[in-house]
DRENDONU-287295 format. One record per residue: residue in one letter; x, y, z of N, C-alpha, C in turn. Coordinates in Angstrom, 1 decimal. Each point is the difference from the previous one (the first is absolute). Example, Ala and Ser with C-alpha at 12.3 -4.5 7.8 and 13.67 -1.06 7.14 Angstrom:
<pts>
PT   r      n.x      n.y      n.z     ca.x     ca.y     ca.z      c.x      c.y      c.z
PT   a     13.2     -5.7      7.8     -0.9      1.2      0.0      0.9      1.2      0.0
PT   s     -0.4      1.1     -0.7      0.9      1.1      0.0     -0.8      1.1      0.8
</pts>
This chain:
<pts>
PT   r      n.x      n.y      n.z     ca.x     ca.y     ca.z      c.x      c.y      c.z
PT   x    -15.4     28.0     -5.5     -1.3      0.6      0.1     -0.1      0.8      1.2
PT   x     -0.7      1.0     -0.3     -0.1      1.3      1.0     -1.4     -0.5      0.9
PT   x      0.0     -0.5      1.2     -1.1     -0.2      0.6     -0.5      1.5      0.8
PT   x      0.8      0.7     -0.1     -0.5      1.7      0.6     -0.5     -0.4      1.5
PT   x      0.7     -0.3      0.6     -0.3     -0.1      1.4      0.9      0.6      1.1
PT   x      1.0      1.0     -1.0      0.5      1.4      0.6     -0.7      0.7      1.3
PT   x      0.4     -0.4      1.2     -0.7      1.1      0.7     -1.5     -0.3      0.3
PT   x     -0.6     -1.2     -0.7     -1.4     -0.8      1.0      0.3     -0.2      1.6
PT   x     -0.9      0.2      0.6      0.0     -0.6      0.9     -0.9     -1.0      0.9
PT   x      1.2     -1.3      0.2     -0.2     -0.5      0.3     -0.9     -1.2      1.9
PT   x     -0.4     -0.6     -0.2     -0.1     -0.3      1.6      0.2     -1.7     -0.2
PT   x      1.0     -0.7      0.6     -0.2     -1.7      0.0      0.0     -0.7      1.2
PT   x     -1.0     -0.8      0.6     -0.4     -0.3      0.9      0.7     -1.2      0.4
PT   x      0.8     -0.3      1.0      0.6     -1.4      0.2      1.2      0.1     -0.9
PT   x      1.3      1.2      0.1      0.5      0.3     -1.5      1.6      0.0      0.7
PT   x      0.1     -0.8      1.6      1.2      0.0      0.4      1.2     -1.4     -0.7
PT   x     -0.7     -0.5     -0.3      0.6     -1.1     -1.1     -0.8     -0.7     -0.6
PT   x      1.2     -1.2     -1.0     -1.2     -0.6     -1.1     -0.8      0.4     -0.5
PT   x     -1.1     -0.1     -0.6     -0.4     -0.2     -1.3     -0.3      2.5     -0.1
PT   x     -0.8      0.0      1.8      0.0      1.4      0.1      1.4      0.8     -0.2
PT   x      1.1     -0.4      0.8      1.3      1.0     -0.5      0.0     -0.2     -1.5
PT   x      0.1     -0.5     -0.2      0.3     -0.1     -1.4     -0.7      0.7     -1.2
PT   x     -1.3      0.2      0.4     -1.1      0.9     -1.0      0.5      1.4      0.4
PT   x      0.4      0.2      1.5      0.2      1.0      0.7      1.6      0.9     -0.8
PT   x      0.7     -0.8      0.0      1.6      0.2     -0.6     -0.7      0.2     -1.3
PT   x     -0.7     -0.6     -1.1     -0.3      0.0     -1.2     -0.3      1.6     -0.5
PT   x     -1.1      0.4      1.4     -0.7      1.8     -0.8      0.6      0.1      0.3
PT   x      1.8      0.1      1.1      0.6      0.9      0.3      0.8      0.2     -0.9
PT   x      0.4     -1.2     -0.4      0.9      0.3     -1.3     -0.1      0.7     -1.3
PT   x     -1.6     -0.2     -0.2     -0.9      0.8     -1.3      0.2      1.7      0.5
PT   x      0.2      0.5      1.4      0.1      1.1      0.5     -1.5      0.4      0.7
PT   x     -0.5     -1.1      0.4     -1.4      0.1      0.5      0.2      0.5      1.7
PT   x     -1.0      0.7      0.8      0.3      0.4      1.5     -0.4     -1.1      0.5
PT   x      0.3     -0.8      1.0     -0.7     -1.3      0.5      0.0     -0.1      1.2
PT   x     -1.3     -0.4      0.8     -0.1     -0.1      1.5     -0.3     -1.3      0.0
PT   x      0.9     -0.7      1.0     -0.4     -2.0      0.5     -0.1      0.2      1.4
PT   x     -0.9     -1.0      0.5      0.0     -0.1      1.0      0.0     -1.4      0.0
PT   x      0.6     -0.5      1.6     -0.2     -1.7      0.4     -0.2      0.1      1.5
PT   x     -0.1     -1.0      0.8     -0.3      0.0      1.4      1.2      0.3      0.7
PT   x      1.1     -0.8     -0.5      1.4      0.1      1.0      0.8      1.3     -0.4
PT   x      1.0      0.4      1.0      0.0      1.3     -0.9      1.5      0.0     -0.4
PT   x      1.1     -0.4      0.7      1.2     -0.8     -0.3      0.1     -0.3     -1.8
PT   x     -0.9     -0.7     -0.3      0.0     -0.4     -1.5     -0.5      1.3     -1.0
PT   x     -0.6      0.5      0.7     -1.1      1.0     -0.6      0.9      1.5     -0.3
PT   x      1.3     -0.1      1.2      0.8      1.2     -0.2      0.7     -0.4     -1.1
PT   x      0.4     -1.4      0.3      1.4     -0.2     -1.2     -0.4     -0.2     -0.7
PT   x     -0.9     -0.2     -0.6     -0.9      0.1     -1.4     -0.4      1.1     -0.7
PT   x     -0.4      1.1      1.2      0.1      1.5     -0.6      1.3      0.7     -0.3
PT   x      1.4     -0.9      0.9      0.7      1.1     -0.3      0.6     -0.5     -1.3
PT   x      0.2     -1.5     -0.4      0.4     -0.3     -1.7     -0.8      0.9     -1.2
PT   x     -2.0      0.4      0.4     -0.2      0.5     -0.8      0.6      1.1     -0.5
PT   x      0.2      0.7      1.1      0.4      1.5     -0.2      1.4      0.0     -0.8
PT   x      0.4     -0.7      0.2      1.1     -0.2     -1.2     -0.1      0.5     -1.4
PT   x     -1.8      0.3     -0.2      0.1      0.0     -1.4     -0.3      1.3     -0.2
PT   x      0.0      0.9      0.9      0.1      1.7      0.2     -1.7      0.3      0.1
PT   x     -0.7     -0.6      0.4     -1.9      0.2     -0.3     -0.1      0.4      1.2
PT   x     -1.4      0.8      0.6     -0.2      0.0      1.2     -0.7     -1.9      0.6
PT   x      0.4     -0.1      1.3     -0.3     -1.5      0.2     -0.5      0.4      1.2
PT   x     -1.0     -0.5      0.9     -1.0     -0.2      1.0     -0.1     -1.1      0.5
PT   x      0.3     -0.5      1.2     -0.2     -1.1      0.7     -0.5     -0.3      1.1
PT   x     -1.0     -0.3      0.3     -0.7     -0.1      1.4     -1.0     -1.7      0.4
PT   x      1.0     -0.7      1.3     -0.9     -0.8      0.4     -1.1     -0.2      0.0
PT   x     -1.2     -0.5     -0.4     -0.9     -0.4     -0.3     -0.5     -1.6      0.1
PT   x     -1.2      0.0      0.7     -0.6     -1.6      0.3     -1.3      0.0     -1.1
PT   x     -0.1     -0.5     -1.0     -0.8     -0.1     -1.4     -1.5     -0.7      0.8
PT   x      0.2     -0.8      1.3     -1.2      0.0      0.4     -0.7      0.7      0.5
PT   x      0.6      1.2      0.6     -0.9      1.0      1.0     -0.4      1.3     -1.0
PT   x     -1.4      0.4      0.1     -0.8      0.8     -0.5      0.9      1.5      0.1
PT   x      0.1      0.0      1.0      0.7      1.7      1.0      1.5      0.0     -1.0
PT   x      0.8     -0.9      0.7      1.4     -0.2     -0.8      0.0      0.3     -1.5
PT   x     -0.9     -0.8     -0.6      0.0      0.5     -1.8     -1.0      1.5     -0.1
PT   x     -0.2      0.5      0.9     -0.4      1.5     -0.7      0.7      1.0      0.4
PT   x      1.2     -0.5      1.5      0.8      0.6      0.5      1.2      0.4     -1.5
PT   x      0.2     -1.0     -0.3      1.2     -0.8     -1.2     -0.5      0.8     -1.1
PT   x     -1.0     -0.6     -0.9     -0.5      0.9     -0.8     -0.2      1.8     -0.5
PT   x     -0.5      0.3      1.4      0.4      1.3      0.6      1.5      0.9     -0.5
PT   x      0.8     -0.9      0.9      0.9      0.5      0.2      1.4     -0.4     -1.3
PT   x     -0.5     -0.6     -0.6      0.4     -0.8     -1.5      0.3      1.4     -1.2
PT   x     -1.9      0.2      0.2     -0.5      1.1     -0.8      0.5      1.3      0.1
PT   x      0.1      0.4      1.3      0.6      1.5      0.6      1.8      0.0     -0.5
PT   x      0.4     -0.9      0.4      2.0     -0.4     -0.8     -0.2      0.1     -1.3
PT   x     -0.8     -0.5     -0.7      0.2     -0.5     -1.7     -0.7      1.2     -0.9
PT   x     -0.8      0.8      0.9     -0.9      1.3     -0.7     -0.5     -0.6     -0.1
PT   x     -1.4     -1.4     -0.4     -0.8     -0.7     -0.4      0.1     -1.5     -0.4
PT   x     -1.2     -0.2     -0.5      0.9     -1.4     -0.2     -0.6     -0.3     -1.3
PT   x      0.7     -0.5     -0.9     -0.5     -0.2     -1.6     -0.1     -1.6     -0.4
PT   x      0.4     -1.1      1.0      0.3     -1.3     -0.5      0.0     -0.9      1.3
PT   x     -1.0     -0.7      0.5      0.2     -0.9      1.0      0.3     -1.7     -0.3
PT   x      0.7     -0.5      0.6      0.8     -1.4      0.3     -0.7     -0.6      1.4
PT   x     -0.9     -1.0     -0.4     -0.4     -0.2      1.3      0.7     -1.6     -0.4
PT   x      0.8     -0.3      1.2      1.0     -1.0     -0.4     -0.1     -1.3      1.5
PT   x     -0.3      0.6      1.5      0.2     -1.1      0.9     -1.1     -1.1     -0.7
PT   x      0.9     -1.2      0.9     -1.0     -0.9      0.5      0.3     -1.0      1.6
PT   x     -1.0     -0.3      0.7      0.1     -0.7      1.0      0.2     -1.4     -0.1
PT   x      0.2     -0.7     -1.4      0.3     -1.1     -0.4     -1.0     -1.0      0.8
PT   x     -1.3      0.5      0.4     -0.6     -1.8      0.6     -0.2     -1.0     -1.3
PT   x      0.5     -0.8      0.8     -0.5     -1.2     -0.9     -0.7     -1.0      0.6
PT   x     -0.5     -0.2      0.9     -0.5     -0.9      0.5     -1.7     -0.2      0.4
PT   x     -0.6     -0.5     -0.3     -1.5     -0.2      0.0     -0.4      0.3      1.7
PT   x      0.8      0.8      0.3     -0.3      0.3      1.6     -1.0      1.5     -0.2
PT   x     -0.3      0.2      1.6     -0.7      1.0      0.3      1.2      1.4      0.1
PT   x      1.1     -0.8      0.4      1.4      1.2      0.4      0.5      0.4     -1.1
PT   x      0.3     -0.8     -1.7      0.5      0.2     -0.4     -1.1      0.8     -1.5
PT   x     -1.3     -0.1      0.3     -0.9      0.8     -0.9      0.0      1.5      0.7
PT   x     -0.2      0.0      1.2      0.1      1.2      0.6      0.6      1.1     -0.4
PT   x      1.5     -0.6      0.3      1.2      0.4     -0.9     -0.1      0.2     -1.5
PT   x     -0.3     -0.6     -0.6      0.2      0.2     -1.3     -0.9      0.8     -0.7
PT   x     -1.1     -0.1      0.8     -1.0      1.0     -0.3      0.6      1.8      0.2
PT   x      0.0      0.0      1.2      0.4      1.0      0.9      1.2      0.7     -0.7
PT   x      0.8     -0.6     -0.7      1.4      0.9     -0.4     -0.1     -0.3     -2.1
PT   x     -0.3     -1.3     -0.3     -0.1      0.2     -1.4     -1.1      0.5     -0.6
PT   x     -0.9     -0.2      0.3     -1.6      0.8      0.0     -0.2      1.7      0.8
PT   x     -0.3     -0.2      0.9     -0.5      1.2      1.0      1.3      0.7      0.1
PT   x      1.3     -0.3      0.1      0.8      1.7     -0.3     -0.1      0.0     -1.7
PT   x     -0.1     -0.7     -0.9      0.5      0.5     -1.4     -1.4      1.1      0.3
PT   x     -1.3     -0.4      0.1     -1.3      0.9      0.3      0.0      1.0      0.3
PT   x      1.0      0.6      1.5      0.1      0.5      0.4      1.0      1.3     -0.4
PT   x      0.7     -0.8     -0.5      1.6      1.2     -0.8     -1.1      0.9     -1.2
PT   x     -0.9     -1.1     -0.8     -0.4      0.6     -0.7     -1.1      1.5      0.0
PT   x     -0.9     -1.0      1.2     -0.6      1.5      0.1      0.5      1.6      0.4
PT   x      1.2     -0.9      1.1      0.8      1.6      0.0      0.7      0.3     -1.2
PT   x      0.3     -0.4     -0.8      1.0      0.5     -0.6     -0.6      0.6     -1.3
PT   x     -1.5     -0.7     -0.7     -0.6      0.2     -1.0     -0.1      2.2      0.3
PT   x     -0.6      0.5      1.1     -0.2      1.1     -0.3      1.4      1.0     -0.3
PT   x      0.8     -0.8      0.4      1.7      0.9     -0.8      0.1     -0.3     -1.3
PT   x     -0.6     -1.0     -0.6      0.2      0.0     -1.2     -1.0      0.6     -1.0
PT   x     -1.5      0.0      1.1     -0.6      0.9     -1.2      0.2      1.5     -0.2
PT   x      0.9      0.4      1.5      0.6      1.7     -0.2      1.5     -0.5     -1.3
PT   x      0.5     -0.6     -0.2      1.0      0.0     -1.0     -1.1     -0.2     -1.1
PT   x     -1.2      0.0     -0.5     -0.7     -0.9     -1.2      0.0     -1.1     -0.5
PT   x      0.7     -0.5      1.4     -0.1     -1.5     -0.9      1.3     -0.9      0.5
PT   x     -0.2     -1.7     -0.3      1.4     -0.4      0.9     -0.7     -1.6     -0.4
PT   x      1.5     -0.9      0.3     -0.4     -0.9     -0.3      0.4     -1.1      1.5
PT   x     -0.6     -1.3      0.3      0.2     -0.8      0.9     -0.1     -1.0     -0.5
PT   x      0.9     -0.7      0.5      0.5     -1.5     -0.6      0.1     -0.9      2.0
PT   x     -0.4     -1.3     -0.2     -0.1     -0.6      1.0      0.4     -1.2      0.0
PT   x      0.8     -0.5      0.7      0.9     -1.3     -0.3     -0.7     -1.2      1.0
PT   x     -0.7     -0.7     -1.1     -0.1     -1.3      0.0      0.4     -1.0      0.0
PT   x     -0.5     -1.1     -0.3      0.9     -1.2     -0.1     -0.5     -0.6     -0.9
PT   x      0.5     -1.0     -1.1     -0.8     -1.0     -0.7     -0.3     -0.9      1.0
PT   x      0.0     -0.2      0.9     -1.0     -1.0      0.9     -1.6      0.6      0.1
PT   x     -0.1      1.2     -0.3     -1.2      0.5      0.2     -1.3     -0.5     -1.4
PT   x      1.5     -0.7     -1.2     -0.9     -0.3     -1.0      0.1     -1.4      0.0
PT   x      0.0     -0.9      1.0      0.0     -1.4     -0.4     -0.4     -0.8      1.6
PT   x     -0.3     -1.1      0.1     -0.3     -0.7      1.0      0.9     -0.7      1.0
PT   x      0.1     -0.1      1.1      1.0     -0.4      0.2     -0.2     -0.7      1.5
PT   x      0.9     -1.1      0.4      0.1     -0.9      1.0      0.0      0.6      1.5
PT   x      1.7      0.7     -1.0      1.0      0.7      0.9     -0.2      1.2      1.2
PT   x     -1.1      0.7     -0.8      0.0      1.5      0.5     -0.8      0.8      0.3
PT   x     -1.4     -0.8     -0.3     -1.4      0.7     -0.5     -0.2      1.1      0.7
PT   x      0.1      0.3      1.6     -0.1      1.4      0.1      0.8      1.1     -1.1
PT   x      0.9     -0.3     -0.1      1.1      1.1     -0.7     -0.6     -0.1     -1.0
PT   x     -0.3     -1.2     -1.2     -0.5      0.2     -1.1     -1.5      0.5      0.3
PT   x     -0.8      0.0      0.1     -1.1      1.0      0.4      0.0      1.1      0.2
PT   x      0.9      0.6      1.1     -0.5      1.2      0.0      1.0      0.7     -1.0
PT   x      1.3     -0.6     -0.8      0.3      0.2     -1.5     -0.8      0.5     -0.8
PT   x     -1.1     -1.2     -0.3     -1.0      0.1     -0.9     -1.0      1.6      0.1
PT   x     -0.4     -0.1      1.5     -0.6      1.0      0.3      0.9      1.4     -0.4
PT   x      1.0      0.2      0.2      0.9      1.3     -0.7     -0.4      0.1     -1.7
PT   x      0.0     -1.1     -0.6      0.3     -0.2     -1.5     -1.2      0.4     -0.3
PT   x     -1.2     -0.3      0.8     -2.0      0.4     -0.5      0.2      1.1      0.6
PT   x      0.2      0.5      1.0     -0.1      1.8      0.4      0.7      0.8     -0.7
PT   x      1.3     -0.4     -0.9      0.6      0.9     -1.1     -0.9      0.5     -0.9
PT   x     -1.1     -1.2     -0.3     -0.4     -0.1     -1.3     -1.6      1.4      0.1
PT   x     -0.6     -0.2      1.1     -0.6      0.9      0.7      0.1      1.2      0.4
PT   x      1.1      0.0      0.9      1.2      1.8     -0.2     -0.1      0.8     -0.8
PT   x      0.8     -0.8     -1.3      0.4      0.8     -1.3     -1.2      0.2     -0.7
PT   x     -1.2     -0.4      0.1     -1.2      0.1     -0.2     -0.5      1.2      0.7
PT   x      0.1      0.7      0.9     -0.3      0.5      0.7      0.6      1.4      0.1
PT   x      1.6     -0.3     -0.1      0.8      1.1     -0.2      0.3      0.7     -1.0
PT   x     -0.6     -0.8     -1.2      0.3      0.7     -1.4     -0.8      1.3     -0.6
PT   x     -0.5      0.2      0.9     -0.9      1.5      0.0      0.8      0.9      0.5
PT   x      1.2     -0.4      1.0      0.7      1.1      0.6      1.5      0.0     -0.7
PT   x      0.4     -0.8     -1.3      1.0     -0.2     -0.5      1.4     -0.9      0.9
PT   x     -0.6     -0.9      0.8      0.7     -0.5      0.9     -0.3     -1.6     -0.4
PT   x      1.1     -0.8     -1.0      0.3     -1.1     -0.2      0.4     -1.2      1.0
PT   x     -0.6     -1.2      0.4      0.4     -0.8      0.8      0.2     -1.1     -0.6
PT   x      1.4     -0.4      0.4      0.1     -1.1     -0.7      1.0     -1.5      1.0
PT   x      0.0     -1.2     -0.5      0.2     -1.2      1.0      0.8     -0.7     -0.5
PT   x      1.7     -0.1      0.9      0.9     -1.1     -0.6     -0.1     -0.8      1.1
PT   x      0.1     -1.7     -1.0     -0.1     -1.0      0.9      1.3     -0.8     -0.3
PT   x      1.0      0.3      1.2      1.5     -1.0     -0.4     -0.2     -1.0      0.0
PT   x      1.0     -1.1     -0.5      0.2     -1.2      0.4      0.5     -0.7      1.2
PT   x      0.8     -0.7      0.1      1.2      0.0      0.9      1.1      0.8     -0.1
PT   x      0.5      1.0      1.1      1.0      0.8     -0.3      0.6      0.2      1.5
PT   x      1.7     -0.4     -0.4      0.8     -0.5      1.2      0.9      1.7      0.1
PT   x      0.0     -0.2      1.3      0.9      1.3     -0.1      0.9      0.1      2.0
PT   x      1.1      0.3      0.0      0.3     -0.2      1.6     -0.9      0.1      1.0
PT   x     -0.1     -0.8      1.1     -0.3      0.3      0.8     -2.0     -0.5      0.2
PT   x     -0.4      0.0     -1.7     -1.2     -0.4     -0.2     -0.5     -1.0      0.2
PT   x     -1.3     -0.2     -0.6     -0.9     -1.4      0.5      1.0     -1.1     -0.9
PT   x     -0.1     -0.5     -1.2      0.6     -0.5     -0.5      1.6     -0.7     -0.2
PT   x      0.5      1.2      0.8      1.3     -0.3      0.5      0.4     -0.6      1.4
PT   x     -0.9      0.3      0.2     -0.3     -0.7      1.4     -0.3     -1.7     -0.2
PT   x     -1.0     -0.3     -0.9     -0.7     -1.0     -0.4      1.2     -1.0     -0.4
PT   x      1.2      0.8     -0.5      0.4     -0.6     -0.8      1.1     -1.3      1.0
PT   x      0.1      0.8      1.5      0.5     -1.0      0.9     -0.5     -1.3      1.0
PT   x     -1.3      1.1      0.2     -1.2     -0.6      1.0     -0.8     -0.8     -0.7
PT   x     -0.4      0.3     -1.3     -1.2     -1.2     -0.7      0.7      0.3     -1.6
PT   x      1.5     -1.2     -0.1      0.0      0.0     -1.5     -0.8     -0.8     -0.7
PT   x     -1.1     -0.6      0.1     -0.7     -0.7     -0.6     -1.0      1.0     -1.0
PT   x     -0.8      0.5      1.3     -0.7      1.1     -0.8      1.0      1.3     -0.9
PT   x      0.9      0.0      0.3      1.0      1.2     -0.7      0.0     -0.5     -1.0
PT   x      1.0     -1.3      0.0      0.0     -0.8     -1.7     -1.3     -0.8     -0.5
PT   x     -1.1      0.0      0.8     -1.2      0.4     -1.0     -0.3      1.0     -0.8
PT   x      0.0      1.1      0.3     -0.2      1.3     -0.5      0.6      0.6     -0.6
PT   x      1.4     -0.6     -0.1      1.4      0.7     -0.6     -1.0     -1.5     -0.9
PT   x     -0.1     -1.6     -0.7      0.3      0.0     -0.9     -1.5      0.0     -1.1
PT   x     -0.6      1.1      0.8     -1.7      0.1     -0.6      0.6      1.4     -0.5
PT   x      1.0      0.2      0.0      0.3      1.7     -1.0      0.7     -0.3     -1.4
PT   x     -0.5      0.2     -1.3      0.2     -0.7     -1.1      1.5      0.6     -0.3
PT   x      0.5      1.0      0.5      1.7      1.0      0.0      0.6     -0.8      1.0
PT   x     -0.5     -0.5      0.8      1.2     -1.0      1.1      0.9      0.8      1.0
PT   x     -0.8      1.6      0.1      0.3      0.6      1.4     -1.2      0.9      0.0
PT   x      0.4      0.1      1.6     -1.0      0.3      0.7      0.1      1.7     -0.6
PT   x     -1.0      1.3      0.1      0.0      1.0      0.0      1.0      0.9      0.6
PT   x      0.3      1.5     -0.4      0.4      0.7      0.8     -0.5      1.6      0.1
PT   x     -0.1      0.2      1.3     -1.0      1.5      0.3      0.2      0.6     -1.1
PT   x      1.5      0.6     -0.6      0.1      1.1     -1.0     -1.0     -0.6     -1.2
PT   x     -0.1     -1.3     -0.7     -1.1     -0.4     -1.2     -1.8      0.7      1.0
PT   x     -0.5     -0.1      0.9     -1.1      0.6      0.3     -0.2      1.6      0.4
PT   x      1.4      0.3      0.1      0.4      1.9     -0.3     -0.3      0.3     -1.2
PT   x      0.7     -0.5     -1.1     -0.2      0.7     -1.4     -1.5     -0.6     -0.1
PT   x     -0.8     -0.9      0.2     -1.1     -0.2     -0.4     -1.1      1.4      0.4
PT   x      0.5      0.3      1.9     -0.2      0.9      0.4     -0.4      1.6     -0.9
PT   x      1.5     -0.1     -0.2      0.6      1.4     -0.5     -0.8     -0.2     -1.5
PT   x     -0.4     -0.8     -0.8     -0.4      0.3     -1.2     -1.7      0.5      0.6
PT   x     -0.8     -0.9      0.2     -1.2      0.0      1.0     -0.7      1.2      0.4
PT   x      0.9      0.7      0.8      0.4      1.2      0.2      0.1      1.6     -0.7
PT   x      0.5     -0.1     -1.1      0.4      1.0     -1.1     -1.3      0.3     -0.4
PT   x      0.5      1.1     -0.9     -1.1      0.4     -1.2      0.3     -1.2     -0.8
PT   x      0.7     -0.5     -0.4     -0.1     -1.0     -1.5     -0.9     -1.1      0.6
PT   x     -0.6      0.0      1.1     -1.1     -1.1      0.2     -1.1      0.3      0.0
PT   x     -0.4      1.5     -0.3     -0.7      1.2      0.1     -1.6     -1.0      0.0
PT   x      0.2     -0.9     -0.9     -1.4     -0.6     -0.7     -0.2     -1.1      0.7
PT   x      0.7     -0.4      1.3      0.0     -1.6      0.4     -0.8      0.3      1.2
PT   x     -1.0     -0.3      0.5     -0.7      0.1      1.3     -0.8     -1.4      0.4
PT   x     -0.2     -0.4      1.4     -1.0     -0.7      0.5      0.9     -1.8     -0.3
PT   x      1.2     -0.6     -0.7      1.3     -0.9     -0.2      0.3     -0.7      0.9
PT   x      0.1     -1.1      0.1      0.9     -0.5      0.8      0.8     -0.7     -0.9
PT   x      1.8      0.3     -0.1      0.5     -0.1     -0.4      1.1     -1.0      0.7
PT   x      0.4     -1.4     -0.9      0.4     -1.1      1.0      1.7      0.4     -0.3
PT   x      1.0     -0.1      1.0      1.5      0.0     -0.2      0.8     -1.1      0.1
PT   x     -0.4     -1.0     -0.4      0.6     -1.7      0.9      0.9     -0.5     -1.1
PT   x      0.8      0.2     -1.1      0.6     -1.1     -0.8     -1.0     -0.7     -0.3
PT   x     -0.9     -0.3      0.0     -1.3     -0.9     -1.0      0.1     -0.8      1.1
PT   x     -0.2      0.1      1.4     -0.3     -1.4      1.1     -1.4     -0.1     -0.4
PT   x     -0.7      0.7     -0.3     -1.6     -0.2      0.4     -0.5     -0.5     -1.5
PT   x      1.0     -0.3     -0.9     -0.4     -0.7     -1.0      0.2     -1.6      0.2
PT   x      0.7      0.1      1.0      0.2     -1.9      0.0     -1.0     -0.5      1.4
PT   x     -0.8      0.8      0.9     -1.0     -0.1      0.3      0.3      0.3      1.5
</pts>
């Protein structure tokens, strides 16, 4: 299937690895132009320079998803490399989980208020293209209750009700927004692989609440991405679409 994403261009936020490289590698390989940014820039270079592997123009510039100035610097300068921008990936998160004051902050501040923020800049590049679509990565923690995490799952939820509002909002300007919420998905260097030393209890909790008996991996929330994205989802707006192996069916 031809998703025609030749030459889109792209922007993915938090896209120096996991679940972001991986959406990021995905348009590049479709032949899409793609700009990531992440905070460190060591990861952020070597992440750009595997893109470019796939002959597209690629854009990389450090970026803090909390600061107001930084995402319009980024945005900005995203837009001016790529000729515009046709498709936004708003992908960080600050992972709070904890029913603290430090860790809502956080999670407000980078999963909420920069996805906010990417979007307002970026929505007027796409209504000079006519149109563009945005997808925002969630979590299924945002659809269920939980012990563990409640900041994180909240301000989840709160992405997954603003989608639904957005695309409400943007469909006058032909600009689709849509919400994938992974499961657990392990990948180097990540939360879960991490977990899997420091707290196997919760790992092989989670690993055995997934009905497939492994955990996720970024490239399965790239193609969800990349379809999401295309014209052949032309008719899908305002979604939140879950990626987990059926975890969130066993509760």
């Amino acid at each position: 299937m031809d998703l025609h994403l030749k030459d889109k261009r792209v922007v993915v936020t938090g896209g120096s690895r996991g679940i972001g490289y991986a959406i990021a590698a995905a348009f590049a390989e479709e032949g899409s132009h793609v700009s990531i940014c992440a905070r460190g820039r060591d990861a952020l270079d070597a992440a750009a320079d595997k893109l470019r592997a796939h002959g597209t123009t690629i854009h990389a510039q450090p970026t803090d998803i909390s600061d107001p100035v930084a995402i319009e610097d980024y945005i900005e300068a995203a837009a001016s490399a790529l000729g515009g921008i046709d498709i936004l990936i708003n992908n960080p998160s600050a992972f709070g989980y904890a029913d603290t004051e430090e860790h809502w902050q956080s999670g407000i501040g980078v999963d909420l208020m920069g996805l906010l923020r990417c979007s307002w800049k970026a929505i007027p590049h796409m209504e000079e293209s006519g149109g563009g679509a945005i997808i925002h990565i969630s979590s299924i923690s945002g659809l269920k209750p939980t012990r563990r995490s409640p900041a994180y799952a909240a301000v989840k939820a709160a992405v997954i009700q603003y989608t639904t509002s957005q695309a409400l909002i943007l469909a006058e300007k032909s600009i689709r927004v849509n919400t994938i919420a992974p499961g657990s998905v392990e990948f180097p260097g990540g939360l879960w692989e991490q977990r899997k030393t420091s707290d196997p209890a919760t790992y092989n909790a989670a690993l055995g609440a997934i009905p497939f008996g492994r955990m996720g991996r970024p490239e399965e929330i790239a193609d969800a991405a990349l379809f999401l994205a295309s014209d052949r989802a032309g008719w899908i707006t305002g979604e939140c679409v879950s990626v987990d192996g059926g975890q969130r069916l066993t509760g």
